[in-house]
ROVEXBA-657247 format. One record per atom (N, C-alpha, C): residue in one letter; x, y, z. Coordinates in steps of 0.05 Angstrom, whole numbers, plus 5000, padded with zeros to 4 digits. Layout:
<sites>
aXYZ...
</sites>
This chain:
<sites>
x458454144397x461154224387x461654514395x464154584398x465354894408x463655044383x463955314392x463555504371x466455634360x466155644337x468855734318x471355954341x469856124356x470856334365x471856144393x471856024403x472555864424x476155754420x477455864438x480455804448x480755494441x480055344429x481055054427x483555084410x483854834417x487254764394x484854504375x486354364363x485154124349x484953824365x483253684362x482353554371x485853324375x486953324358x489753214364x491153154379x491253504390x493953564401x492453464431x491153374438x488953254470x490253024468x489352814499x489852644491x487652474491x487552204482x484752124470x483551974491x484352024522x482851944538x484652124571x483452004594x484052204613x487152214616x487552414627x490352594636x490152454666x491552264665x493152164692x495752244703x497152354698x499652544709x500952744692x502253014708x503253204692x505853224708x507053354696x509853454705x511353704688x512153924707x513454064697x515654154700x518754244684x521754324688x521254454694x522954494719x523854734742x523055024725x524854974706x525155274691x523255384675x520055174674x517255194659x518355244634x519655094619x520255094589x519154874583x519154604601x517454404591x515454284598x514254204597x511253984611x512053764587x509953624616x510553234605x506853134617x505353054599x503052934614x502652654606x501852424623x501252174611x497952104615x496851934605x494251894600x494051634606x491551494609x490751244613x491451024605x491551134572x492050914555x495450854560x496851004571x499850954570x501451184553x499351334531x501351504521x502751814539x505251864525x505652064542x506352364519x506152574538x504952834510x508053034522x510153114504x511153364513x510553664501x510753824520x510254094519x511554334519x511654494490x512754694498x511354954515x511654944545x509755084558x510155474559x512555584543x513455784532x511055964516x509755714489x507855764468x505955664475x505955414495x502755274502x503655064471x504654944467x505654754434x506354514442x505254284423x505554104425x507753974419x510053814437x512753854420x513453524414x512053344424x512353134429x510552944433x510452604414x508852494435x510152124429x508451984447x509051724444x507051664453x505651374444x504851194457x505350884448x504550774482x504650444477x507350394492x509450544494x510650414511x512050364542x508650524552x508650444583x507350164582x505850084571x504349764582x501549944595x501450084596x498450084617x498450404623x497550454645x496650754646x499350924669x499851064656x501251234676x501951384699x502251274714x501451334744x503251614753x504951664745x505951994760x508851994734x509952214742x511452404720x513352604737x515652604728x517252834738x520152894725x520353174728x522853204708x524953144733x527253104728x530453094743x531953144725x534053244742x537253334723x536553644720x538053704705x539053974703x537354094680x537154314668x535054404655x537154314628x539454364623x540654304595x540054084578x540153854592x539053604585x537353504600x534353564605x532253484629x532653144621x531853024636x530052704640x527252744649x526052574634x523352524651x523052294657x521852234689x521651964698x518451974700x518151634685x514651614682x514851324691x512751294712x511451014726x509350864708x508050714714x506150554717x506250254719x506150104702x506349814703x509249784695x510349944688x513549914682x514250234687x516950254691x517850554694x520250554674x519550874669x521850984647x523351194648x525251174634x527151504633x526751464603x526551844611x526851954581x528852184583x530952144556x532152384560x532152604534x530652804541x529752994523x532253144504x532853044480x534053254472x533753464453x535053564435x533853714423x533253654396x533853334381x532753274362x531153014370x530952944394x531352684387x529652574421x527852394426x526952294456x527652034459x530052024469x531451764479x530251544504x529151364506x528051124526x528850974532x529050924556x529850634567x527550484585x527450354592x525250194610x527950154639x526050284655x527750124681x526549864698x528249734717x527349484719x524549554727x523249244738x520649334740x520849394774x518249554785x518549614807x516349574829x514549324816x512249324840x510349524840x508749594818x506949734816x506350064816x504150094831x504050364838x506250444857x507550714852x509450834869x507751154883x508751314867x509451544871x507451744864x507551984875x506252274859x508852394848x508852544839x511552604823x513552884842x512153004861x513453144880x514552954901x513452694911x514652494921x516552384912x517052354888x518952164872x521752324860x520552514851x522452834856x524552784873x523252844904x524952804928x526752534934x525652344929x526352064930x529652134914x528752204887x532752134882x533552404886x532552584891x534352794904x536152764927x534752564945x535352424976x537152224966x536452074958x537751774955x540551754930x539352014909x540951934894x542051694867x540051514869x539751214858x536951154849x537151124821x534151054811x533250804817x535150664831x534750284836x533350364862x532450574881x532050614899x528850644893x528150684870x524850744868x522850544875x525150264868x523550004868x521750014895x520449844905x518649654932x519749414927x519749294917x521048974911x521948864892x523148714884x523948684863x527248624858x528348554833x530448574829x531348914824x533249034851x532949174849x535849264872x536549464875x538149464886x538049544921x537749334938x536249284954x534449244956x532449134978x530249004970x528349125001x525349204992x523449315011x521449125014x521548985036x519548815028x516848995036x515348975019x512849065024x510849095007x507849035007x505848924988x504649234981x503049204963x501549354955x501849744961x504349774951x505350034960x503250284941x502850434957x501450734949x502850894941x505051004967x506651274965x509051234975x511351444967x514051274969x515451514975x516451615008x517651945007x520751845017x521951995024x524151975031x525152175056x526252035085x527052195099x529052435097x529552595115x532352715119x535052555117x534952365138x536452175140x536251945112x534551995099x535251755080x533351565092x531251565105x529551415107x527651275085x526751065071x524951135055x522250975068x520551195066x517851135072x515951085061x514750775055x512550715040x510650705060x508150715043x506250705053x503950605040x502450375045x500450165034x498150205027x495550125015x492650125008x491650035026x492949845046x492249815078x492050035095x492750245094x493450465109x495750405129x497750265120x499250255134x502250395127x503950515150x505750655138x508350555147x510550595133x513050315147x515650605139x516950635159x519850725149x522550485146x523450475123x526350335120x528350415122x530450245124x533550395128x534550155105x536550345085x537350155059x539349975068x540149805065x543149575071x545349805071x547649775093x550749835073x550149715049x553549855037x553349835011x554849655010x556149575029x556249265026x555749045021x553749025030x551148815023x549549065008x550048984982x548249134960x545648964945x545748704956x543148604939x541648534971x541948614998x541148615017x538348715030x536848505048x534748675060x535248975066x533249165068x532849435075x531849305111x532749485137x531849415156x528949605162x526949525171x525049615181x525849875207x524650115205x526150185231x523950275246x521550335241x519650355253x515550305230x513250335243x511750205231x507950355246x507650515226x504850635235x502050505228x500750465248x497850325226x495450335246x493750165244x492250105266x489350045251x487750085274x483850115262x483450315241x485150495242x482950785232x484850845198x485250605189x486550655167x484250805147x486250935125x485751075108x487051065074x485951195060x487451215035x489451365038x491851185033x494951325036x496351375008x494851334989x495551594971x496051804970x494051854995x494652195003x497252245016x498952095026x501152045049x503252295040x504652445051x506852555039x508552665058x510852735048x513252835076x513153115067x514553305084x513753515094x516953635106x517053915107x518454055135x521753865130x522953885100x525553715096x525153515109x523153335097x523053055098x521952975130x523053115160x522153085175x520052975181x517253115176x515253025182x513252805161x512152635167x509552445149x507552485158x506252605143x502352755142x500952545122x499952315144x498352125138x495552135142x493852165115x490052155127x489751905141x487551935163x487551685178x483751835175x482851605183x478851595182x479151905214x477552025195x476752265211x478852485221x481352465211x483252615220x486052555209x488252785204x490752695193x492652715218x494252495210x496552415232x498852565227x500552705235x503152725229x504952555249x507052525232x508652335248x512052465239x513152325270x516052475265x517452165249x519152325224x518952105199x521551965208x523451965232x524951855242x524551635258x522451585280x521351515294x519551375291x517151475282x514251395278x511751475295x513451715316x511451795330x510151955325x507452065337x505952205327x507052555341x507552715323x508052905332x504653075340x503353025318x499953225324x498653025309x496353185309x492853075293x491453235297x489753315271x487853535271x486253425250x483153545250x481853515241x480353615216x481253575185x480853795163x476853775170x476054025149x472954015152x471053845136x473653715114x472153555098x473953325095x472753105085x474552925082x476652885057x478952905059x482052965037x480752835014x480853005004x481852894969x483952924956x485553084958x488353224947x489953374967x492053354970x494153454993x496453534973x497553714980x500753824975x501553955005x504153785003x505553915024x508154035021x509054225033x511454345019x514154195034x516354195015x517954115027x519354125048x520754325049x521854515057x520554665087x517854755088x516154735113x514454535123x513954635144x512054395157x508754525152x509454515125x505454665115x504354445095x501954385099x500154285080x497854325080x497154385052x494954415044x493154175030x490854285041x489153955048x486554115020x485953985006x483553964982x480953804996x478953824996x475753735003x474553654996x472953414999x470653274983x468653454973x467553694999x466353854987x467254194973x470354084963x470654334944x471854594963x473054554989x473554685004x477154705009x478754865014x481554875015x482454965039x484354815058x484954845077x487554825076x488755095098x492155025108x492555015129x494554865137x495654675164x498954765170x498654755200x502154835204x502254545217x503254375201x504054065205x504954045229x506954265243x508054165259x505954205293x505254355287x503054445309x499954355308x498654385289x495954225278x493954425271x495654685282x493754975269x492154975246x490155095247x489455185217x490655365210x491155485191x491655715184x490655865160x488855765149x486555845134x484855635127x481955675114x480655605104x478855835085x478255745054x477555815041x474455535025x472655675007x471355554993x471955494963x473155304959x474555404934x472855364902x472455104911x470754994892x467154844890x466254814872x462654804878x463554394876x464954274872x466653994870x467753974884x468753744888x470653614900x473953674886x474453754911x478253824895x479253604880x480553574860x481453344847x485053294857x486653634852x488953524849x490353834864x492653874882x493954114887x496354114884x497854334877x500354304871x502154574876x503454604902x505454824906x507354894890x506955154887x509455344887x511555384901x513655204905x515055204931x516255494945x517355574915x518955894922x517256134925x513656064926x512656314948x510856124966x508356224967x505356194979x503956084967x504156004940x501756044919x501555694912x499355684909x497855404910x496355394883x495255154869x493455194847x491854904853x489554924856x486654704855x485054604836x485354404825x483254414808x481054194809x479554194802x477454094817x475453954805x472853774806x471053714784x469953844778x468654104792x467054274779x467754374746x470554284746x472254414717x473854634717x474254834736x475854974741x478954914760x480255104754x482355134769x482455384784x484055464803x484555654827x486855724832x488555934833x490755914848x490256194872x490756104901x490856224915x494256194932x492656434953x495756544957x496156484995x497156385008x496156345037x495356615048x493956475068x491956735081x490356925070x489856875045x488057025029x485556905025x483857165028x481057065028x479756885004x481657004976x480356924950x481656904934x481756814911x483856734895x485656874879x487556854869x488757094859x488657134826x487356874821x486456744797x485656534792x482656584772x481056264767x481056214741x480755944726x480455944707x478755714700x477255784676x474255694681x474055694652x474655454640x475355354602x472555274594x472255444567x469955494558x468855184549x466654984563x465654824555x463454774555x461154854521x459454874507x458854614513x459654334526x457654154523x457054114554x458054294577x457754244601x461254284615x461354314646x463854254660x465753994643x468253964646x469553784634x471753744658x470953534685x473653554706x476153484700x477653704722x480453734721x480453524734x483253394741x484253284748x486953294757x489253444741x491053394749x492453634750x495453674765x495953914762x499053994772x501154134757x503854204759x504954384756x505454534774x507354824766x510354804773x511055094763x513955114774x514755194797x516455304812x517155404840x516755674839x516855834819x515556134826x512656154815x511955894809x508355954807x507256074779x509356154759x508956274743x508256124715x507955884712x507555644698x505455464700x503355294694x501955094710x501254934682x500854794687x500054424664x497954334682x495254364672x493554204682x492354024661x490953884673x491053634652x487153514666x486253464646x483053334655x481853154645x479153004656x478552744652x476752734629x477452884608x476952834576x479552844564x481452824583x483652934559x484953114556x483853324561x484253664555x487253614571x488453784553x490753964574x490554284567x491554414593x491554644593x493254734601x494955004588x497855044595x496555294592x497755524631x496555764636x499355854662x499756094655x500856304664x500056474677x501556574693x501156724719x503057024717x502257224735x504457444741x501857614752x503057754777x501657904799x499758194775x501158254745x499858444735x497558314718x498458084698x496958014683x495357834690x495557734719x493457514736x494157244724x492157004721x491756824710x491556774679x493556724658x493056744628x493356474614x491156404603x491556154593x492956174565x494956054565x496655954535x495955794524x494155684531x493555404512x491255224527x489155294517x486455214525x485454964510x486154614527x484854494502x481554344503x482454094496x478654054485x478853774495x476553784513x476753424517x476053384500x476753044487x476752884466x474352644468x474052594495x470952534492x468852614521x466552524522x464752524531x463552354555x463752254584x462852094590x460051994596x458351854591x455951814591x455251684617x453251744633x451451684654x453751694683x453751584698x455551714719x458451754707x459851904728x462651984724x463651644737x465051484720x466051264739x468151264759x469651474756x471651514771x471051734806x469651894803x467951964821x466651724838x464651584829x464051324835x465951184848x468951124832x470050954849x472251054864x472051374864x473051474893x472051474916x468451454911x466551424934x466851134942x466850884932x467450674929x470650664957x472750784948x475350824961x475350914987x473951174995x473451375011x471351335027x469551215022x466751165036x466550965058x468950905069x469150675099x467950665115x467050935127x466050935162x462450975145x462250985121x459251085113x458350785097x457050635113x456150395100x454050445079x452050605084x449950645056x450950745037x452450835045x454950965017x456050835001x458350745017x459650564999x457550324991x455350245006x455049984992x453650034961x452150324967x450650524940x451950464922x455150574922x456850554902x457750294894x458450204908x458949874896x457249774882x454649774893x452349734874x451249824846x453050134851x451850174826x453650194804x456450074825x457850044795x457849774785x457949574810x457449284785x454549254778x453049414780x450349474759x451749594730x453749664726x454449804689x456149564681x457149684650x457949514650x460749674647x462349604659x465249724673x467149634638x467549894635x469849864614x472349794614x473549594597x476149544608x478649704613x478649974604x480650204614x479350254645x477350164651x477350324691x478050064709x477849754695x478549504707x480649514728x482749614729x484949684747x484449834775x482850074765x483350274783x480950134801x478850064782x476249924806x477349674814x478749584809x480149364818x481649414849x483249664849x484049824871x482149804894x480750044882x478450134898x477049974905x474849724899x474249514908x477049354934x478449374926x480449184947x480749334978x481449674967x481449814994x479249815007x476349804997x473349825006x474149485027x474349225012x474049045019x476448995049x478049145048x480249115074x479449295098x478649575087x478149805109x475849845115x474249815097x471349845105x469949735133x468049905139x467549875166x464349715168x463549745153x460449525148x460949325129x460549115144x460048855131x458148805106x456148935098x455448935084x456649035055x457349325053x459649355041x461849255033x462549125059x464948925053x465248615026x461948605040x461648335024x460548424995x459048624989x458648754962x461048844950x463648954958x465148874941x467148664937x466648504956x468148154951x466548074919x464448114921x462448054902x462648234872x462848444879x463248614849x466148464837x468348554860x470948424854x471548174837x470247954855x470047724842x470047734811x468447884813x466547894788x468947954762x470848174767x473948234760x475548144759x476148044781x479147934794x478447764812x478047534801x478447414833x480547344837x483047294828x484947234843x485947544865x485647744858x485547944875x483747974893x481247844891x479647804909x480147624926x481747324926x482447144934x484847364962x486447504949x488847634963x486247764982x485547944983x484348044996x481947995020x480647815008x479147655026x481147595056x483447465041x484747415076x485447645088x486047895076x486148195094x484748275104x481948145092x478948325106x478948135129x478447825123x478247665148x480747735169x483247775162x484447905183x483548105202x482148385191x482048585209x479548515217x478148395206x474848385214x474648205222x473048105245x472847815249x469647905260x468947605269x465347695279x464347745272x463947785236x461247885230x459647665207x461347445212x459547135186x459847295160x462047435157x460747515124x461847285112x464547075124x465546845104x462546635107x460846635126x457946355108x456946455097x456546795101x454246905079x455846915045x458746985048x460246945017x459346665010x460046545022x460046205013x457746125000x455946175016x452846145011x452446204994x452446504973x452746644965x453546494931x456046444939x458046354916x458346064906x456745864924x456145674926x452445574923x451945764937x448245694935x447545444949x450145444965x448545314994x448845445020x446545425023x446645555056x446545425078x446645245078x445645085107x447544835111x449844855101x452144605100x453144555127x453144275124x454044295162x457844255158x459044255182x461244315188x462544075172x461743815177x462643555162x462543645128x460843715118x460443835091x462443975084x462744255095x465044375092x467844225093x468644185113x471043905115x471943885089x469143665082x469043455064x469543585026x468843935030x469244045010x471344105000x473644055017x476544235016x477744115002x478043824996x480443774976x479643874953x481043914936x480043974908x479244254903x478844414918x477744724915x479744864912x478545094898x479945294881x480645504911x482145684906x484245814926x481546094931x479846174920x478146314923x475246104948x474845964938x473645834953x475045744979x476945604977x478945555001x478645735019x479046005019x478346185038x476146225041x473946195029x471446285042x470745985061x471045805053x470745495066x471845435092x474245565091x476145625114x475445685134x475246095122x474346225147x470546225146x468946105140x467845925152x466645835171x468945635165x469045355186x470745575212x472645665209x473345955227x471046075247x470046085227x466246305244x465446105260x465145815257x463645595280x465345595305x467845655305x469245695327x469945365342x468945355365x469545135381x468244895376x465744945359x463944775356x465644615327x467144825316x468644635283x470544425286x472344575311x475044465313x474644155311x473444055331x473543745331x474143655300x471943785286x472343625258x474243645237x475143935237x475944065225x479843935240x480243925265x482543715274x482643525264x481043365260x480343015266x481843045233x480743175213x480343135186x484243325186x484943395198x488443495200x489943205206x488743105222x490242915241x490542645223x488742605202x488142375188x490342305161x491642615160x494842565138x496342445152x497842385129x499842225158x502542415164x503642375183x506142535190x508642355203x510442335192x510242465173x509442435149x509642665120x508142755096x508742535081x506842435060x508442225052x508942475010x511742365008x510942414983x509942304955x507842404957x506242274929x505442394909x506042404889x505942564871x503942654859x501242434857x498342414851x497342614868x497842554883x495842814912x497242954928x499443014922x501843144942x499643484937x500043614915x499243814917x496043874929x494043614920x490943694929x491743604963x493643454974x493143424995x495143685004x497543885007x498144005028x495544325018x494144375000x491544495002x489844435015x489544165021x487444205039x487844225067x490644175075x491644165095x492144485111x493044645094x493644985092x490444975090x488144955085x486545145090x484944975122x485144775130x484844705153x485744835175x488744855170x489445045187x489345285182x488545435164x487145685165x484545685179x482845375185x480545485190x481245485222x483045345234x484545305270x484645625271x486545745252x486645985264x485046125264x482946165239x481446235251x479546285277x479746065281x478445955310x479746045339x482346185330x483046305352x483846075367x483346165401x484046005435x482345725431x480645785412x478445545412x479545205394x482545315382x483345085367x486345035388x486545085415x487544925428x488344605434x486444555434x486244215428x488544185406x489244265384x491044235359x493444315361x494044385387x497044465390x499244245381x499044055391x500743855382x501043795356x499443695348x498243755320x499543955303x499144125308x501044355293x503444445294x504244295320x507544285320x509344085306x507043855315x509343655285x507743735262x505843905240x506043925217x508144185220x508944305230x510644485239x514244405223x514644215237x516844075232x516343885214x515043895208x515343635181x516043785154x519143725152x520343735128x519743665101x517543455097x516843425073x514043515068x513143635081x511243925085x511844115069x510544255047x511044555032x510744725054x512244925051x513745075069x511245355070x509745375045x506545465061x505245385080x504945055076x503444905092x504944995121x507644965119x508544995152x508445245156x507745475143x507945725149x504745725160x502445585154x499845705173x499945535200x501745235196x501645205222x502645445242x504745455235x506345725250x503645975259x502346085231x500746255238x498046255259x497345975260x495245845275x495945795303x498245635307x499445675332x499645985348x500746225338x500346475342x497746545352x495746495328x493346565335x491846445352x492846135367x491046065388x491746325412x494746365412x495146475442x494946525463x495646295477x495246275502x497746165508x497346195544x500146185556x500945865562x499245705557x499145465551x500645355532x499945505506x501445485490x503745485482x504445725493x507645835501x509045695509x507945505531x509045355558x510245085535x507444945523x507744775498x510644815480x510845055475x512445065454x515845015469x516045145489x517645265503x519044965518x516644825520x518444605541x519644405514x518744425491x520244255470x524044435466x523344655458x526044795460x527344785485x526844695514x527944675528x529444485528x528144275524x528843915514x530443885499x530644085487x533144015459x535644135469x535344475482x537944565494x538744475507x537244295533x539244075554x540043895541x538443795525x539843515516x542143585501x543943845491x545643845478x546543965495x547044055513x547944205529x550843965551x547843735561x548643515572x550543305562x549843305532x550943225519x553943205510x554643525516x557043625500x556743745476x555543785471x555343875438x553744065440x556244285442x555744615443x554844675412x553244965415x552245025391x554545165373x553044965338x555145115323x551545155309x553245285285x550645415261x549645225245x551545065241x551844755229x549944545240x550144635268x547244345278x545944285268x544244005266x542043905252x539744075269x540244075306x538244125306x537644505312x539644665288x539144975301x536244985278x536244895261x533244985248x531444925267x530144735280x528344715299x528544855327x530745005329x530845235342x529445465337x530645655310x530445785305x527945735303x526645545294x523545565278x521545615297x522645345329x520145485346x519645705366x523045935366x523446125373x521646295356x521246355328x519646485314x517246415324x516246155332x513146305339x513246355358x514946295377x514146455406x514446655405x515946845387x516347215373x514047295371x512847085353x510047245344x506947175357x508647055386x505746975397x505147285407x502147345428x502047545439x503747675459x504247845469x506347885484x504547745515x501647875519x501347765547x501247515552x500847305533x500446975533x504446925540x506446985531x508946985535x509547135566x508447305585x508547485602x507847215625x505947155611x503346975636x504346635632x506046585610x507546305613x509446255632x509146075647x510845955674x514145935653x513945755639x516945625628x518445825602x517246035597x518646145589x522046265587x521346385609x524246495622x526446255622x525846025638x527745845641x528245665615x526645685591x527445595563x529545765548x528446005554x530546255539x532546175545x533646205582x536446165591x537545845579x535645655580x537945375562x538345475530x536945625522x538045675499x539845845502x540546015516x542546215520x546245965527x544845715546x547145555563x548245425538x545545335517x546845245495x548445425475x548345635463x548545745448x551645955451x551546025480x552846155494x552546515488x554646645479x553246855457x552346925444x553346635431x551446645403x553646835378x556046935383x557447115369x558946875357x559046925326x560946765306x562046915292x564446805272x565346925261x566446805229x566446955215x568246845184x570347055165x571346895149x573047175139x571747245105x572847405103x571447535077x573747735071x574747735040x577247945035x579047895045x580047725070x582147795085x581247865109x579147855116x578048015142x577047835159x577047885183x575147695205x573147925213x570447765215x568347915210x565847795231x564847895249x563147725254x559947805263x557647505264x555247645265x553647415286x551947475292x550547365315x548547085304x548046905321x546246675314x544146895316x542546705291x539446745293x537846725321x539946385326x537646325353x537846535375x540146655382x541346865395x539447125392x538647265374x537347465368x534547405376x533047215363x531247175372x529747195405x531946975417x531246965440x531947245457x534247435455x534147695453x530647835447x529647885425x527747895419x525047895437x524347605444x522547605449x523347705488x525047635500x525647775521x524948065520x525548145503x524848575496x521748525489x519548355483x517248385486x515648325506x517848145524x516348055551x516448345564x519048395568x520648585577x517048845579x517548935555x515649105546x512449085560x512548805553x509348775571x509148795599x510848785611x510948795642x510549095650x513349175628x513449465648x510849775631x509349615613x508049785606x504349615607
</sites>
């Protein structure tokens, strides 16, 4: 316990578990922190006083915080499993719940910007009922261009810029306008815009990307000395400052890839940084338990602060100032908040020093399952950590975040071993999240048998022959389905026979039956999950997959992996396959007389087998003989393809699908030739 003479407040005024986001008013009159459990704390940061609190009605833990509006009547906007406005007044903390918005979003300097740009809180969503719609999974970070771009960015390491509908079409797709990703993904939590929105300073494995946030191209890449833990970037310039695994602070001229300092800041790993926009001045805080604020190009800090804890360090975690630096709300993983003041005479002054509220025993778990997150290109690492966290017994307040962290380990990770240790912890959690993920890992990874060694594994057989597997699919659970799958996937050329024969044996068309309609198009969807897997080697099944393709009384999953299996054989054979059926249909209507309307019976089987020739490879489409001369009968049929209708009083018009498409994939032939 403290000693009497020790700066604490009362064990109260803390919050009773970690400080997951802070936020502070422009004008540092207020702070706002939320915590794990969902409660959220206000602050008078004037006195360092507790002015406010609630809990219970986020649903879950609080993911970021930020004030908007004007200082007379501030709002505070708070995330997590649901998002909220609050509007602060002066008797009284008014709530609303906004719709829901697809999970994790924002850091609160991100989200800041977001309606500063946009203007529209319906704009925060990723998906949802919402006003426009983003399609996109598992979002991290959410910035906003110059132009009104908005830029998510995934737990995949993948990064996407949108463009919102007119406001015309207001319940309308958002269009894609460009799309960053590749091998060397990373945790894009860290992601943030930069230099008035211009630039996106993305961590990628071993180096950060900047990208021009219009485009998607890479303007630079440089190499920090440690691997990111915490990034702030300023708005307004093209500067960021990069935080270190090993406790080290670096600044970057975004637009060039300069360093422009490096300091030692901390004996920890940086936890959290947060600019002063209206000077130089930065503040770090870190696990060692301290905080820092330094000033650019300075050797050393201009103030530390270092809170008296009699039972050992207590890590920071989080952290918020104002724009002249003269304010800060840090917040740490007991709880503690700390509200501390600045000025060039009186240095660093803490107003309000508090007390974590508890204690964690034997590892730090969250440390753990940042190593867990971060540890990709280091297989003894990560697999250490996986190990040694489904060795505890995992409390149900960290279930989520290791839930995270396990999923990014299981998609990015670069050793198989790792990979499959946390399929395995996961499971253990979530498997239906494990179920999602498993097909991401088998996506980027292929070749390494971790789906017989899962199976084996999860099953406790090891030695099943291909007929066995087959024979296992009806009836299995959607976790199994994929490991059975991809599989039968790993046997490659040697499965297909069976793994066809046992496709070929439904009948087609589907019959509907109500007893087995559902156990039969499961087993059907993971068959052809296991073709695609199989790559060029499930050739033989082309036909095959063209009429489950078209078969209408098919669940429209089921026809969606034929589609994806077809893709994945890729070859120019294939192409040729697909291409001479769409040819067959544009002459015959062509010959016919019966020019295209939208109305045709047969434009869906247009459109449908134009989409996979979109998404075949571009060189299998390059190297097909009948390509070209399929496009042009769809062109003879279709003619422009320009229609029209009225709306209001207006004539208005928009292009066939089939028209675009075939457009489309021409611009990828196009592409493969000349590059």
């Amino acid at each position: 316990m403290p000693d009497e003479g020790d700066l604490y407040l009362g064990p109260s005024d803390d919050h009773g578990d970690a400080v997951t986001a802070v936020a502070v008013s422009p004008d540092g009159r207020m702070g706002a922190t939320g915590a794990r459990s969902g409660e959220i704390r206000l602050w008078d940061l004037r006195h360092g006083l507790l002015s406010a609190y609630v809990g219970g009605l986020q649903g879950g833990p609080v993911d970021s915080a930020a004030f908007i509006g004007d200082a007379r009547q501030p709002k505070l906007l708070t995330t997590g499993p649901s998002a909220s406005l609050w509007t602060v007044a002066a008797e009284a903390l008014e709530w609303r719940q906004l719709p829901w918005d697809g999970g994790r979003l924002l850091t609160s300097s991100d989200r800041e910007a977001v309606l500063r740009q946009c203007g529209d809180l319906r704009w925060l969503g990723v998906f949802g009922p919402l006003y426009g719609f983003i399609k996109h999974y598992s979002p991290a970070t959410l910035g906003c261009t110059a132009s009104g771009l908005i830029v998510v960015s995934t737990d995949e390491g993948l990064v996407k810029a949108w463009r919102r509908p007119p406001e015309e079409r207001q319940e309308g797709d958002a269009g894609l306008v460009w799309a960053f990703g590749g091998g060397d993904a990373a945790d894009q939590r860290l992601m943030r815009c930069c230099d008035q929105w211009r630039l996106v300073v993305s961590p990628r494995r071993g180096r950060v990307v900047v990208l021009d946030a219009e485009t998607g191209a890479v303007v630079t890449a440089f190499v920090p000395p440690a691997r990111p833990t915490a990034i702030a970037a300023h708005p307004d310039r093209p500067l960021v400052v990069l935080g270190g695994r090993d406790g080290s602070l670096s600044w970057w001229d975004a637009r060039s890839g300069h360093c422009l300092g490096r300091v030692q800041a901390h004996t920890g790993r940086v936890r959290a940084l947060a600019l002063a926009t209206g000077t130089d001045l930065v503040m770090s805080v870190s696990q060692d338990g301290t905080a820092a604020l330094w000033r650019l190009h300075d050797r050393g800090p201009v103030g530390r602060f270092a809170p008296p804890t009699p039972a050992g360090p207590r890590e920071l975690t989080q952290v918020a100032g104002t724009p002249d630096g003269r304010c800060w709300l840090v917040g740490g993983r007991g709880g503690q908040v700390h509200v501390l003041h600045w000025s060039g005479h009186a240095g660093l002054v803490p107003q309000r020093i508090g007390r974590p509220s508890w204690v964690m025993g034997g590892s730090d778990v969250e440390t753990l399952l940042d190593d867990v997150r971060h540890h990709w290109d280091d297989g003894p690492a990560s697999l250490a950590a996986v190990r040694e966290l489904a060795s505890g017994d995992l409390d149900q307040a960290w279930h989520g975040t290791a839930v995270d962290a396990l999923a990014d380990l299981i998609v990015n990770g670069a050793d198989p071993a790792a990979r499959e240790a946390a399929v395995i912890a996961l499971a253990e959690i979530d498997q239906g999240r494990a179920t999602t993920v498993l097909s991401q890992m088998f996506d980027r990874h292929d070749g390494h048998g971790s789906a017989g060694r899962l199976l084996a594994y999860f099953t406790g057989e090891d030695a099943s022959t291909t007929e066995e597997l087959v024979a296992s699919l009806p009836g299995t659970d959607s976790f199994l389905g994929v490991l059975t799958s991809a599989a039968l996937g790993e046997r490659g050329a040697a499965a297909v026979p069976a793994v066809h024969a046992a496709l070929r044996a439904f009948p087609l068309p589907a019959r509907d039956d109500a007893d087995h309609w559902f156990r039969d198009e499961s087993t059907k969807y993971w068959l052809m999950y296991a073709l695609r897997r199989s790559g060029a080697a499930a050739a033989p099944a082309t036909p095959t997959l063209l009429s489950v393709l078209e078969d209408e009384e098919i669940y429209r999953d089921t026809r969606h992996q034929a589609k994806a299996a077809l893709q994945a054989i890729g070859l120019p054979e294939t192409a040729d396959t697909i291409v001479a059926e769409v040819r067959r249909r544009a002459d015959l209507a062509v010959h016919g007389n019966n020019r295209a309307d939208d109305e045709d019976d047969e434009a869906e089987g247009f459109s449908l087998l134009l989409d996979v020739l979109l998404g075949m490879p571009p060189t299998a489409l390059a190297a097909a003989r009948e390509v070209g001369p399929a496009l042009e009968a769809v062109r003879r049929r279709f003619g422009d393809g320009i229609r029209t209708y009225e709306e209001d009083g207006e004539i208005r018009e928009y292009t066939l699908v089939e028209i675009r498409l075939t457009d489309h994939i021409d611009e990828k032939i196009a592409k493969q030739i000349k590059g």
